[in-house]
N, C-alpha and C positions, 0 to 999 in steps of 0.2 A: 494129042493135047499135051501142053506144059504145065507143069505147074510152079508158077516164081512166089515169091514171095518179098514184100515191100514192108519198109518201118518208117513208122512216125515216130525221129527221136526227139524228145522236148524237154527244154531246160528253160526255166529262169524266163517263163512266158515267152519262148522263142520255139522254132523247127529247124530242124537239121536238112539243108538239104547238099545237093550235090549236081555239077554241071558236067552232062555229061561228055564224052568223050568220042563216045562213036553213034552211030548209026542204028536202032530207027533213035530221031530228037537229039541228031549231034547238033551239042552247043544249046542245050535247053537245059534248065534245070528240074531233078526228080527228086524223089524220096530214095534213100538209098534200099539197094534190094539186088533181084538176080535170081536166079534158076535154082531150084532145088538138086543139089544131089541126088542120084540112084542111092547114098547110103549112107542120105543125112535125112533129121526130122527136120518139119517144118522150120519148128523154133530154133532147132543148131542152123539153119540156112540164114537164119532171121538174123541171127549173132552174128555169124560168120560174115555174110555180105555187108553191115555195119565195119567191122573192123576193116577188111579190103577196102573199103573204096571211103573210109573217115576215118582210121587210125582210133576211133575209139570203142574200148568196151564199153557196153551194155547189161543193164538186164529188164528182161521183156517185163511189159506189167499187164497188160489186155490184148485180147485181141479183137481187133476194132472193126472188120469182116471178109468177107468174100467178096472178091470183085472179077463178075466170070463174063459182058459182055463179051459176045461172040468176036465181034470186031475192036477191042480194046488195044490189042496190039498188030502194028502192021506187018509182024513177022509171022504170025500165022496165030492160030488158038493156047491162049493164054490164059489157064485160071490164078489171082493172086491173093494170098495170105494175108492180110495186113495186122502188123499188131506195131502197140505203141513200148514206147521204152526208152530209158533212163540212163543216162551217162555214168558210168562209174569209175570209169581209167581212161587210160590210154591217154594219146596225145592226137589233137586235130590238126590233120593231113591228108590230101586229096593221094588218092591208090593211082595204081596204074590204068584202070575203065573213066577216070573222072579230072576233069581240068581244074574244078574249085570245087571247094566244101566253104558252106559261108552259113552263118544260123538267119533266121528271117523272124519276124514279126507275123503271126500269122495275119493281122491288118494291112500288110506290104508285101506281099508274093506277089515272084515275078511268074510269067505265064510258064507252067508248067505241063511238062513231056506227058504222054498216054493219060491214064485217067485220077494222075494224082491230083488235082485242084477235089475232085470227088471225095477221095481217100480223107483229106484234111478235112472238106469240110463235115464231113459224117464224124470223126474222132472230134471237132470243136463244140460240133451239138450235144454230144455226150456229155458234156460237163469235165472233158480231158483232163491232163495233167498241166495245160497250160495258168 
C-alpha cells in the first residue's frame, strides 16, 4: 500500500487544479498531489507536491480526509491525505507531471481524474474556504 496525499488549493471562490501529464488520467484534470516520501510528513508532501506541479506556495489550513477506496487508483492500493490550502507565493506554472494549471469555479469543473470530484465535493459541504 501507498500512501499520496492530494490538495484542495482555493482562492477568491475558485480550485486549483492541474492537467495532467501522464498515465493513469493522462490529459484529465486533478487536484494537485503525489506520493509521500520515505522521509517526508504528510503535510511537507502536501506543500511540496503543490509547488512541483503549480509553481506556487501554500499553507495547509485543514484537513478535509481520508480517501482509502480499495479500487481508487488503477495503479494499485492507494491511501490519500487530503487537506485544503491557501496561496501565499510563488508564481502559477504548470511543473514537469502537468500540461496546465488553470483555477476553476467549483460550479464548472471539468470531469475530473481518480476520486477528486469526491475530494471537492466533501471540502464544499464543509463550509470551505471558498
Amino acid at each position: 500500500m501507498k500512501c499520496a496525499v492530494d490538495v484542495i488549493v482555493a482562492d477568491a471562490g475558485r480550485i486549483l487544479l492541474v492537467k495532467r501529464k501522464n498515465d493513469p488520467f493522462k490529459g484529465m484534470w486533478a487536484l494537485p498531489g503525489g506520493f509521500v516520501e520515505e522521509s517526508e510528513s504528510v503535510e511537507g508532501a502536501a506543500v511540496r507536491e503543490v509547488r512541483e506541479e503549480t509553481g506556487l506556495e501554500v499553507q495547509l489550513q485543514s484537513l478535509v480526509g481520508v480517501f482509502s477506496a480499495p479500487n481508487r487508483d488503477p495503479r494499485g492500493r492507494v491511501v490519500s491525505v487530503v487537506f485544503s490550502a491557501v496561496p501565499t507565493g510563488g508564481r502559477l506554472e504548470g511543473g514537469d507531471e502537468t500540461e496546465d494549471v488553470k483555477w476553476f469555479s467549483p460550479g464548472d469543473l471539468p470531469e475530473l481524474a481518480f476520486d477528486h470530484a469526491e475530494m471537492i465535493k466533501k471540502f464544499v459541504g464543509y463550509g470551505s474556504l471558498l
